[in-house]
C-alpha positions in Angstrom: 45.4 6.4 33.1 47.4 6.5 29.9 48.0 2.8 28.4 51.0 1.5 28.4 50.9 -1.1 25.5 51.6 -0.3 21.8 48.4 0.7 19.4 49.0 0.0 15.9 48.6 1.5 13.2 48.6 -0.4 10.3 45.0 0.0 9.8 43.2 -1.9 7.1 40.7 0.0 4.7 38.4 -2.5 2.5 35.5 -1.1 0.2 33.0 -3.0 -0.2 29.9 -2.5 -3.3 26.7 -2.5 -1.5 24.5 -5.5 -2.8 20.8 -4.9 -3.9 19.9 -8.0 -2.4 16.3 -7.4 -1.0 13.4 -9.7 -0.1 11.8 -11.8 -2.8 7.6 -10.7 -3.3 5.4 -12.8 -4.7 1.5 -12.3 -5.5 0.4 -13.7 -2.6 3.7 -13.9 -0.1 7.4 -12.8 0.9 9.5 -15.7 0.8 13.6 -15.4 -0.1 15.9 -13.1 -1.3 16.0 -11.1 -5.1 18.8 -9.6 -6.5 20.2 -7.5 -9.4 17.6 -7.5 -12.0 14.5 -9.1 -10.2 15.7 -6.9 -7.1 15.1 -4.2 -9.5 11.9 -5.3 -11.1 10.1 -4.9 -8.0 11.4 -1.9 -7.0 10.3 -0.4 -10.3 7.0 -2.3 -9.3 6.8 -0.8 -5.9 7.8 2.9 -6.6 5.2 3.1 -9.4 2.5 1.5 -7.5 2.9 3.8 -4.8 1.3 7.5 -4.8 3.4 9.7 -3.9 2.8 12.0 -0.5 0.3 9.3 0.6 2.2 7.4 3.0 3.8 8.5 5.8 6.2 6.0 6.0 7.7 7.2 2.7 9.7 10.3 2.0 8.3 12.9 -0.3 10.6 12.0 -3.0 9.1 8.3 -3.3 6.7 7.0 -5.7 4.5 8.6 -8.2 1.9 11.0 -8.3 -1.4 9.6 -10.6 -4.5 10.4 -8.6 -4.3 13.7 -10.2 -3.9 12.8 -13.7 -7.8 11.3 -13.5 -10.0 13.2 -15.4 -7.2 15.3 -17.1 -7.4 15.3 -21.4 -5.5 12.2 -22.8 -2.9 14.2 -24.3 -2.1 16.0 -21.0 -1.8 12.2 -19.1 0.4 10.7 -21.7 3.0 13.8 -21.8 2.9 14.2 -17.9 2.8 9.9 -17.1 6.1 10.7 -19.4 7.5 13.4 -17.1 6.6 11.4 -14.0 7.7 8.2 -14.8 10.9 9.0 -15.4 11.1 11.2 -12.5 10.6 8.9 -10.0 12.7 5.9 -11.7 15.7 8.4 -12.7 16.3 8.5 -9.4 17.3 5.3 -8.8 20.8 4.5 -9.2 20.5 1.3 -11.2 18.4 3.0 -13.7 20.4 4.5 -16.7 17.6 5.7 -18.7 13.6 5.6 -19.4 12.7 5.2 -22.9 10.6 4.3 -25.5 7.1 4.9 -24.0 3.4 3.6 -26.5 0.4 4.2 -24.9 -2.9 3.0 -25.8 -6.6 3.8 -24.7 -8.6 1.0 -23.1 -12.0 2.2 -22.1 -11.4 4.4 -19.1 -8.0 2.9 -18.9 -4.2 4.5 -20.3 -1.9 1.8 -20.7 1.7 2.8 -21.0 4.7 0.6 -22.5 8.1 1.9 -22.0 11.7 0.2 -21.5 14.0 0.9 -18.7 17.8 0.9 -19.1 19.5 -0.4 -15.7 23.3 -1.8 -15.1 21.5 -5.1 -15.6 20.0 -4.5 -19.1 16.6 -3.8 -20.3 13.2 -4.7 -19.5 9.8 -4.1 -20.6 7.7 -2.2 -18.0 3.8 -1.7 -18.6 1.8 0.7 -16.4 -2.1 1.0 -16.2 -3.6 4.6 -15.5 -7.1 5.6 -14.9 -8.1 9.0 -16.8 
């Protein structure tokens, strides 16, 4: 059967910005919502605290790769923590740029300072490694 009745076609198209808006961690619980900035703070938090190909729940793209830096010579784990770092936070949109990286030797322990440039602003990131 072929309906009878008009369709119409006036048709409205709205485009809508997709909010960040993501649930709110806290050291010892989920509770709320985060966006913009904080939203991004703990992304940057999760996607460097993750090793990369480790978790299946993950694509191959996400997180970053440190278990084989251990061991390596210093010099080798500050250029390549360089590299990696802002490989994996490059990739999100939000991120304009990955900058400004001091690192320091603490024992058995490289500690890495950088900044991150996001549609938000700057912040200060710091990221322990084990060499």
């Amino acid at each position: 059967m072929i309906p009878k009745g008009l369709i119409s076609t006036d048709l409205k198209i709205e485009n809508s910005v997709e909010t960040n808006k993501t649930y709110k961690m806290s050291t010892d619980k989920i509770q709320g919502f985060a966006e913009e900035i904080i939203a991004l703070k703990q992304a940057i938090y999760k996607v460097l605290n993750t090793e990369k190909y480790e978790y299946p729940i993950y694509g191959f793209s996400y997180g970053i790769e440190l278990e084989s830096l251990i061991g390596k010579n210093v010099s080798y784990v500050k250029i390549e923590l360089k590299r990696r770092i802002k490989e994996c936070l490059l990739s999100d949109s939000r991120i304009t740029n990955v900058d400004n990286f001091e690192f320091s030797v603490n024992g058995d322990e490289l500690i890495c300072n950088f900044y991150v440039y996001s549609i938000y602003g700057e912040i200060t990131i710091s990221k322990e490694v084990n060499i």
